[in-house]
C-alpha positions as CSV (number, residue, x, y, z in Angstrom):
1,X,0.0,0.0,0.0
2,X,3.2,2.4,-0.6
3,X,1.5,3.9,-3.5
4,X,-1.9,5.6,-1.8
5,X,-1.8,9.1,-1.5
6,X,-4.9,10.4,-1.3
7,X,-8.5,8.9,1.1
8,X,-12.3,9.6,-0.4
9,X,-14.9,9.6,2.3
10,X,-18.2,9.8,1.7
11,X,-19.9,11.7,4.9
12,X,-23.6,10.2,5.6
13,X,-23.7,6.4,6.8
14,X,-19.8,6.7,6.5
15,X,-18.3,8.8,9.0
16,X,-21.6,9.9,10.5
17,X,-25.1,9.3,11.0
18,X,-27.7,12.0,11.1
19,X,-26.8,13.8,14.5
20,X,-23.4,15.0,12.1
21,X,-21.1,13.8,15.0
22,X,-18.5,11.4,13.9
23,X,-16.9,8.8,16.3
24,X,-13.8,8.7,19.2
25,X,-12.0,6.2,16.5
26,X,-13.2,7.7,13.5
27,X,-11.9,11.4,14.3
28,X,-8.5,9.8,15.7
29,X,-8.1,7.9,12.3
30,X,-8.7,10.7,10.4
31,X,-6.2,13.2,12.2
32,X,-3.6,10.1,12.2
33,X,-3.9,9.9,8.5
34,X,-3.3,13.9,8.2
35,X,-0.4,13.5,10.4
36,X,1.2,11.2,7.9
37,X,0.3,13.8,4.9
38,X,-1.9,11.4,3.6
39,X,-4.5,13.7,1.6
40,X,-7.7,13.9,2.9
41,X,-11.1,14.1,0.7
42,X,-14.9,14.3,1.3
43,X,-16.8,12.8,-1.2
44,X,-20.9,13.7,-0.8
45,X,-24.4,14.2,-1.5
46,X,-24.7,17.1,0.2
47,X,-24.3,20.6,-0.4
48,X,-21.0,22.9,0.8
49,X,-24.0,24.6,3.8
50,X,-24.2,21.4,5.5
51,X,-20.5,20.2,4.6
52,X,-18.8,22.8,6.1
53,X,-21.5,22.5,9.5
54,X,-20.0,18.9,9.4
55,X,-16.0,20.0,9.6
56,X,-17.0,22.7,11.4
57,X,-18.5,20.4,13.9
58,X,-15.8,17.9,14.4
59,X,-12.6,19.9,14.0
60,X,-11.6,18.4,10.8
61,X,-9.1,19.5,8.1
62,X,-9.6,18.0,4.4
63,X,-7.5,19.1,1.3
64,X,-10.7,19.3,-1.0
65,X,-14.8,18.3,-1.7
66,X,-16.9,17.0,-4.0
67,X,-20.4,17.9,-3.7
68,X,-23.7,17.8,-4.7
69,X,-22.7,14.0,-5.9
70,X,-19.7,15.4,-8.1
71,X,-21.8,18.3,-9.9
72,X,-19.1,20.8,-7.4
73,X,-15.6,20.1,-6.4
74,X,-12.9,22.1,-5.0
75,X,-9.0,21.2,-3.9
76,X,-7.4,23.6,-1.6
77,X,-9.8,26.4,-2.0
78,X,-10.1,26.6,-5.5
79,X,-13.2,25.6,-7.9
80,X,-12.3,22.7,-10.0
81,X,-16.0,21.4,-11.6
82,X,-19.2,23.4,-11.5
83,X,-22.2,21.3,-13.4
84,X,-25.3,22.3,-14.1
85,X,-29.2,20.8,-15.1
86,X,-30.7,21.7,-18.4
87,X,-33.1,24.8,-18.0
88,X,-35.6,23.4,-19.5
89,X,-35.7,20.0,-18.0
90,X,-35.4,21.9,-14.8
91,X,-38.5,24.0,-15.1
92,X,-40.9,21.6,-16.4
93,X,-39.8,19.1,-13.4
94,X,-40.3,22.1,-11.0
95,X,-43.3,22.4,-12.5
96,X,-44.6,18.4,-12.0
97,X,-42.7,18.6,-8.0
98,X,-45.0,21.7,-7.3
99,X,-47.9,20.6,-8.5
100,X,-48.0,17.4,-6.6
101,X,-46.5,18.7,-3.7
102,X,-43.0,16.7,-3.1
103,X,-40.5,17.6,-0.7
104,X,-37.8,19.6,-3.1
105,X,-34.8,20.8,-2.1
106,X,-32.7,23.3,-5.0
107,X,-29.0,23.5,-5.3
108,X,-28.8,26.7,-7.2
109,X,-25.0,28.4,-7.6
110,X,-24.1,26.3,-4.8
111,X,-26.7,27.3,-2.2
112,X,-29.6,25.4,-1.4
113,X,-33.4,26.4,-1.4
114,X,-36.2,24.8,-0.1
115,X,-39.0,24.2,-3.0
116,X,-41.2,22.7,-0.5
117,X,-40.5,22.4,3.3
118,X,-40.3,19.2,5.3
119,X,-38.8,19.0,9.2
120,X,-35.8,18.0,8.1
121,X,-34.6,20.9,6.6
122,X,-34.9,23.2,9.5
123,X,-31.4,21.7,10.6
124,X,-29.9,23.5,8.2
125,X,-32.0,26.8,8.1
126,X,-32.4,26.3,4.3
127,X,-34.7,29.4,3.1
128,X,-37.6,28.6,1.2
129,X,-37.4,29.4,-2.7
130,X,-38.9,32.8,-4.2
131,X,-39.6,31.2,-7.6
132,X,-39.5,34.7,-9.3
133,X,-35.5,34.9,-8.7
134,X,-34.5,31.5,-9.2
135,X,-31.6,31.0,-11.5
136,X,-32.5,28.0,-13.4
137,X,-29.8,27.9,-15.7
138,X,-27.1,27.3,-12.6
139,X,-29.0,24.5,-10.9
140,X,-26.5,21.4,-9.6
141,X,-29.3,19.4,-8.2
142,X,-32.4,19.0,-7.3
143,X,-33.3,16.8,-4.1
144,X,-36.4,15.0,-3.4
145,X,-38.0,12.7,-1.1
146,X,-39.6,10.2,-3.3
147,X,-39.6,6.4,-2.9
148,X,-39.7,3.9,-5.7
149,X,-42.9,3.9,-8.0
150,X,-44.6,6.0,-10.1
151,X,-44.1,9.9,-9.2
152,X,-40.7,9.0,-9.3
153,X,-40.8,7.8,-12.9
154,X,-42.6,10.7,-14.1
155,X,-39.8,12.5,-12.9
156,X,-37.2,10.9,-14.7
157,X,-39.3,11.2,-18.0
158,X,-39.6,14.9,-17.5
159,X,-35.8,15.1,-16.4
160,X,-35.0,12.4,-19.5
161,X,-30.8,14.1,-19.5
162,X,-30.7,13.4,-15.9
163,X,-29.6,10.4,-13.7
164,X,-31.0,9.7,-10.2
165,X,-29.1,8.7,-7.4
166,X,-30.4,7.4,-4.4
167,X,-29.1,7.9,-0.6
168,X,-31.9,6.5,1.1
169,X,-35.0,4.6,1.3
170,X,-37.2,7.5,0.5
171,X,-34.5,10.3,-0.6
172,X,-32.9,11.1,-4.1
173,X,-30.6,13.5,-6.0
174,X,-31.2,14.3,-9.8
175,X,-28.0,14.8,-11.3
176,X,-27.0,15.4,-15.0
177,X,-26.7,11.8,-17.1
178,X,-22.8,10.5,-16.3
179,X,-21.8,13.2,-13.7
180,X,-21.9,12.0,-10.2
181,X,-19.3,11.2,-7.8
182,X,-16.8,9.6,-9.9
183,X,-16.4,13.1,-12.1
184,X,-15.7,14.8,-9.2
185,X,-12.7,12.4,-8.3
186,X,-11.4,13.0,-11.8
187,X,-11.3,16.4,-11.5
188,X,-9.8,16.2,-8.1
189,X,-7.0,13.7,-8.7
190,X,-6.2,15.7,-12.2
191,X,-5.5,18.9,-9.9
192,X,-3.4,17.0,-7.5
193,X,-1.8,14.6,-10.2
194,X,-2.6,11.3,-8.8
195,X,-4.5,8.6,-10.0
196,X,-7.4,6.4,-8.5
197,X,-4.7,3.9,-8.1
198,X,-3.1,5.7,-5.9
199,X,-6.8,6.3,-3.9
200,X,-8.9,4.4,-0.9
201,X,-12.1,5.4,-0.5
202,X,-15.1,4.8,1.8
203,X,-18.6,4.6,1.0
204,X,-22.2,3.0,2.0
205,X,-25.0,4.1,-0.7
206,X,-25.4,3.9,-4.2
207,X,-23.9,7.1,-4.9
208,X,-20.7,5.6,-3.9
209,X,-20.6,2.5,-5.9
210,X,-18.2,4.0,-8.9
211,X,-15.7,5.8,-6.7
212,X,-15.3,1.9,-4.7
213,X,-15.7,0.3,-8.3
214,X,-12.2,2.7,-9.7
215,X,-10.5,3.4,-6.3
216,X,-7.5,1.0,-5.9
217,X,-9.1,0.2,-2.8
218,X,-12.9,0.4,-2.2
219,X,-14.2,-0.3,1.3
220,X,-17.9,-0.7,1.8
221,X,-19.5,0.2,5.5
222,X,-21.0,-2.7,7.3
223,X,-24.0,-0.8,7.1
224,X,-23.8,-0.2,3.5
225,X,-26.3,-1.1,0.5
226,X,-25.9,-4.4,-1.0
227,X,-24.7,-3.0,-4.2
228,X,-22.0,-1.4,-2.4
229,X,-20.8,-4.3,-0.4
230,X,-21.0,-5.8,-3.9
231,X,-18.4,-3.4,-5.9
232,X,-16.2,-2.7,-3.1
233,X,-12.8,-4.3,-2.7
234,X,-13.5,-4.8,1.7
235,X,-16.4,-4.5,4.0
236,X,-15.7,-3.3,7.2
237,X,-17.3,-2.8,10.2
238,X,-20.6,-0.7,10.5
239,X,-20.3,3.2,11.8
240,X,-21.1,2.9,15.0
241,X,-18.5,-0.4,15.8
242,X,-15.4,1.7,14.4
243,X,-15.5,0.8,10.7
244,X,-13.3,3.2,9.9
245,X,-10.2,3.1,12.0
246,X,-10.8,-1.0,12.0
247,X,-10.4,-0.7,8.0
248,X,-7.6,1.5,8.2
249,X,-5.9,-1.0,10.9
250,X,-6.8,-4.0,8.8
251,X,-4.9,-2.3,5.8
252,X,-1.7,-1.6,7.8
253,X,-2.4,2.7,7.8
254,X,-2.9,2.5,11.9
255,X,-1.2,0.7,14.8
């Protein structure tokens, strides 16, 4: 393992759960790994707001993000990938999540906007949208709480450029077609100049299963979806019984 430079970690059902606190073990691995100049990477869903309340939170130093699922990266302070939706894919789907009332969330010029509210997003003080100033030609994203069936498949007609990605059993992000995660990496590691054979990276949902698929090493939660465990190279322990630092024992990085 000589040649790894660089760790990914996805953040939700990785590092932490929903109370945004990350573990005794989790936090010492993490700081170890910096110590050794390892580079350190978050690799998420969510948007810079609630990123930076997670680092913020737990007195932690990365080198760089990916965001929004890859639409928004950055590596030592500097933008390296902004994507955007279609406009016109964006409005008409809009259009359909307002008329039947779904809980929307709007990454617009990397802020976020509430379409419609739900409790969840008072954690994060996330205004609600005024419609009549939205940008809809810089849109990343577009969240929505939607399970399988056949709202969600109207959506995806409407959004027919899109992808969607999903991070839990009810919640989705709509992404542009072939831009997720994995892009974001690229981007990343071209800025740095390393390769994903030089990476490990961490990961649970299905938003992570490319960036454990091309990672030299790709380590699946114990807590992870099945078609994570399935790409990855490991499965380690679940979040709350130390995965992390147990991984990065198991693969020689901590005593």
């Amino acid at each position: 393992m000589k040649d790894i430079k660089a760790f990914f970690f996805d953040i939700d059902g990785t590092l932490c759960d929903r109370s945004n606190r990350i573990s005794f073990s989790t936090q010492k691995a993490l700081k170890s790994l910096k110590q050794k100049e390892y580079l350190l990477f978050l690799s998420s869903g969510r948007p810079m707001r609630s990123m930076k309340l997670f680092f913020d939170e737990n007195d932690l130093d990365f080198d760089g993000y990916i965001y929004l699922n890859g639409q928004c990266g950055s590596y030592q302070g500097k933008d390296v990938r902004n994507v955007y939706l279609p406009e016109d894919e964006v409005r008409n789907a809009l259009g359909f999540i307002l008329e039947h009332r779904i809980q929307t969330n709007i990454h617009v010029d990397k802020e976020t906007v509430t379409a419609l509210d739900g409790d969840e997003h008072r954690v994060y003080q996330i205004p609600l949208c005024d419609f009549s100033k939205l940008n809809y030609s810089h849109i990343h994203q577009i969240s929505v709480m939607l399970p399988e069936g056949e709202m969600l498949e109207e959506v995806k007609k409407i959004m027919k450029s899109c992808e969607v990605t999903r991070w839990s059993r009810d919640g989705v992000d709509i992404i542009l077609a072939g831009s997720g995660k994995i892009e974001g990496m690229k981007a990343i590691l071209d800025s740095c100049g390393l390769s994903f054979q030089q990476v490990i990276s961490f990961g649970d949902s299905e938003n992570d299963v490319e960036m454990l698929k091309l990672s030299k090493v790709g380590i699946a939660m114990g807590n992870a979806m099945e078609v994570c465990k399935i790409a990855s190279d490991y499965v380690t322990d679940d979040m709350y019984h130390d995965g992390i630092f147990n991984a990065l024992k198991h693969f020689g990085f901590l005593e």
